[in-house]
BATIKE-771148 format. One record per residue (C-alpha): x, y, z. Coordinates in pm, whole numbers, padded with zeros to 5 digits, always signed. Layout:
<recs>
XYZ ...
</recs>
This chain:
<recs>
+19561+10721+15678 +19557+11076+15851 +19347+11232+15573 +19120+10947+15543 +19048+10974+15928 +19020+11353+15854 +18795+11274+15608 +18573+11050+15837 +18606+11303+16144 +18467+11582+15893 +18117+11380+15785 +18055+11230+16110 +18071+11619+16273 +17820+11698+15979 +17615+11388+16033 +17590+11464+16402 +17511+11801+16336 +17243+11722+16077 +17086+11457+16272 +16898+11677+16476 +16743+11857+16189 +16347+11786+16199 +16188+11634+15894 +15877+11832+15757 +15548+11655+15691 +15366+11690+15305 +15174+11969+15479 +15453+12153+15632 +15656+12134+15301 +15352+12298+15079 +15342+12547+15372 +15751+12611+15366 +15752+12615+14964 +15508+12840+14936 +15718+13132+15199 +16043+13015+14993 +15818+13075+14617 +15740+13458+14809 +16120+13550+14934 +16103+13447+15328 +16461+13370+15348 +16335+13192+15696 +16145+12929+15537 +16386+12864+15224 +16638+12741+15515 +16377+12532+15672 +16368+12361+15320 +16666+12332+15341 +16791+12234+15632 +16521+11941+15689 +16631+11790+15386 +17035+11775+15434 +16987+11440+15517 +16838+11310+15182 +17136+11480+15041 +17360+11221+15263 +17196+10908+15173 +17207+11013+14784 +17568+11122+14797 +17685+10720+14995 +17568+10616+14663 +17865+10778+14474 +18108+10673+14728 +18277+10432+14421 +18333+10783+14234 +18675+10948+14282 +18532+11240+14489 +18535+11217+14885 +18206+11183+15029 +18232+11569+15189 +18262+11714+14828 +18003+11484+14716 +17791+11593+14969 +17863+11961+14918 +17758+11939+14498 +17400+11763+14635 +17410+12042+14880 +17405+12293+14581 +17154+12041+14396 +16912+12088+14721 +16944+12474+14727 +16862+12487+14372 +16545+12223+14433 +16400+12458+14701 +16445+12755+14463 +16252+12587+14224 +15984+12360+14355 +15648+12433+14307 +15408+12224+14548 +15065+12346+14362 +15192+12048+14108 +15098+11809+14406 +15470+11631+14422 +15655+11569+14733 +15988+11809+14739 +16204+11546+14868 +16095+11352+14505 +16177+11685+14309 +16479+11780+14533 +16608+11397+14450 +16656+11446+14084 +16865+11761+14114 +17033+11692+14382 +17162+11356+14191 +17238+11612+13880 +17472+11804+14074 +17622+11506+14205 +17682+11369+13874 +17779+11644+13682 +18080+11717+13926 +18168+11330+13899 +18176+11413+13512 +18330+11704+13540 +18606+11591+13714 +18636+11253+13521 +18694+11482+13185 +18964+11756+13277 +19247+11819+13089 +19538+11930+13147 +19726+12099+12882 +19963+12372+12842 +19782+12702+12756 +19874+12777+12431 +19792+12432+12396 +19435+12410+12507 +19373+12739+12342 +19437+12567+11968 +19219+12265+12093 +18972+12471+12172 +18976+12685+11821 +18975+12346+11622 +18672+12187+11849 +18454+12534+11796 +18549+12462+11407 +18440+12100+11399 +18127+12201+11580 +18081+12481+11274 +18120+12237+11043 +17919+11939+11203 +17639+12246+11215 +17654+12351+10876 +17694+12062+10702 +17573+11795+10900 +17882+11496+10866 +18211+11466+11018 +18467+11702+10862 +18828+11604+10751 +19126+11738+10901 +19166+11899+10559 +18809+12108+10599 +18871+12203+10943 +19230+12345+10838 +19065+12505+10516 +18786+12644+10745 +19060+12784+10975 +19299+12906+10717 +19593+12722+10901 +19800+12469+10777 +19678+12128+10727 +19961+11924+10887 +19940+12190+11217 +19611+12049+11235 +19681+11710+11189 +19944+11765+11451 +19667+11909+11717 +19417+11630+11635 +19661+11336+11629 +19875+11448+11939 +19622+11606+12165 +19273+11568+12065 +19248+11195+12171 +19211+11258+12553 +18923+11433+12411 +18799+11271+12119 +18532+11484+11915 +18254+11183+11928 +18323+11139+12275 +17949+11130+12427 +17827+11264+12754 +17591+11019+12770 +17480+10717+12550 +17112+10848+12502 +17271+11193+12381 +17398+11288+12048 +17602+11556+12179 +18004+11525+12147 +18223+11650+12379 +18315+12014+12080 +17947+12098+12149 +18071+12195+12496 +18301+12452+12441 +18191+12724+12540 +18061+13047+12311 +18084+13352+12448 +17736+13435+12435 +17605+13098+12552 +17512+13006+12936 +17704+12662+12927 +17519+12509+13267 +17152+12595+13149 +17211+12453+12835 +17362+12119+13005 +17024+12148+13211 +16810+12200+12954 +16930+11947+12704 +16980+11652+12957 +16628+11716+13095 +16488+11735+12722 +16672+11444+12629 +16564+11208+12926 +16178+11365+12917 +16174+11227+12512 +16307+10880+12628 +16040+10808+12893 +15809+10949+12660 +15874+10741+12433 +15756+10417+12560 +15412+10533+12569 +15190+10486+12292 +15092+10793+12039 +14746+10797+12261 +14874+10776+12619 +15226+10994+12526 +14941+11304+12387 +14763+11283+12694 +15056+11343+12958 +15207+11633+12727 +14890+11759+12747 +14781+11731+13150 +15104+11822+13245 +15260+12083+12960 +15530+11875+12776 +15694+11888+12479 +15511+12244+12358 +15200+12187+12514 +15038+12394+12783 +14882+12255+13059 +14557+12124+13002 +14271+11999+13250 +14120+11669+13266 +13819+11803+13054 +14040+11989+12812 +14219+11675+12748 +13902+11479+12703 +13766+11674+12475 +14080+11732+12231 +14139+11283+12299 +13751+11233+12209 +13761+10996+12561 +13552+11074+12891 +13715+11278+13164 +13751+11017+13407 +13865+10761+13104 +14130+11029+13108 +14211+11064+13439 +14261+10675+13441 +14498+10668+13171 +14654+10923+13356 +14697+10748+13675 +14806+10388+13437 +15079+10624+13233 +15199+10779+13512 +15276+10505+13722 +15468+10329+13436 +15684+10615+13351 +15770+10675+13757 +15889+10282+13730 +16056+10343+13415 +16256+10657+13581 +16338+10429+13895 +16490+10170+13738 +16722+10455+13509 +16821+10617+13843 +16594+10916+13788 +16291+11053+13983 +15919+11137+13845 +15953+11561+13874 +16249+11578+13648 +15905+11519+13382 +15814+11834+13464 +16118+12031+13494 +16170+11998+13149 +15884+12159+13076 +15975+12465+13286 
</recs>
């Protein structure tokens, strides 16, 4: 009961404290974002500080998770620092929409974190770790599921020491285990290589991932002419007349279907728990 009150003591401190933060108007946040984009250390903590409160009332939402709402409000903390880093307000976008979507990514990706560690004995996790960086080999090179027997040949080791890993440790960790039921990747793909940046890659391919998905339920037309306005999937960023010419349509036809496309995707993205910039950032 003493640490929950602690707990509770803690964020209402923080919420007072917050509280009497101003919040920044669309013309105030263009002017802020624009210092931040330049180095003015002054206005990156404006940014930030006028938003701490949208970080609050995104973190409640994870209250169910098994992190207390302080550290859940310290990873969207991290989320928003990142968002202020990155925002660009030429792209016409509110920050608190872009800020949103990572500030929910850092959220969730701690839950995750946390929901998938291991504990193992060293020597342990360090022959898990050599027989999920084989299977991941193997799934690369030859594109199916390898046998115990492949991974041990692949190895050189011993086929029943493998047998003995997979069977006895490997199923708190099983190698189809998904990180999320849109994504292909298993949980071997993870470990990480030496020369590899493990969080931009998480970044990257989650953002890819979701971008093709809302992408997808547009038709060939409408799905070429966002890519195109807005730099997606390999395209550069086109203008309205650009578009219209490449399409064979009018520019305002374009900037109509536009308008339509873009409004469905946004309500698409609600309704998955996502927010309209993370479009973008994938394209970034």
């Amino acid at each position: 009961m003493r640490e929950v009150t602690f707990e509770s003591d803690v964020v209402r401190l923080y919420l007072n404290d917050i509280s009497f933060k101003p919040l920044l108007t669309k013309a105030d946040e263009i002017l802020y974002s624009r210092k931040s984009l330049l180095g003015d250390e002054r206005a990156k903590c404006v940014l930030i500080e006028s938003n701490l409160r949208l970080v609050v009332s995104l973190a409640k939402k994870y209250r169910a998770s098994t992190l207390l709402l302080s550290d859940l409000i310290d990873e969207g903390n991290i989320g928003l620092i990142t968002a202020v880093e990155k925002f660009d307000p030429e792209k016409g976008f509110r920050f608190s929409t872009y800020a949103s979507w990572w500030i929910k990514q850092t959220i969730e990706r701690a839950i995750h974190n946390q929901s998938r560690t291991i504990r193992l004995p060293v020597h342990v996790s360090k022959e898990v770790n050599t027989i999920l960086r084989a299977h991941r080999d193997l799934m690369s090179k030859n594109n199916n599921e390898p046998s115990p027997e492949e991974i041990a040949a692949y190895l050189k080791r011993d086929v029943s020491e493998v047998s003995f890993l997979i069977t006895n440790n490997l199923h708190v960790l099983s190698f189809e285990q998904t990180l999320n039921e849109d994504e292909n990747n298993s949980l071997s793909s993870f470990i990480a290589d030496e020369n590899s940046n493990l969080d931009k890659g998480l970044e990257y391919n989650d953002m890819q991932i979701i971008t093709k998905k809302m992408l997808s339920k547009l038709s060939d037309r409408d799905r070429d002419i966002i890519c195109r306005r807005f730099g997606l999937l390999g395209y550069e960023p086109q203008t309205l007349q650009e578009v219209a010419d490449a399409i064979g349509l009018t520019r305002e036809r374009i900037r109509q279907l536009q308008i339509k496309n873009l409004t469905r995707l946004k309500r698409s993205l609600v309704n998955d728990n996502y927010d309209m910039e993370m479009l973008f950032s994938a394209s970034a």
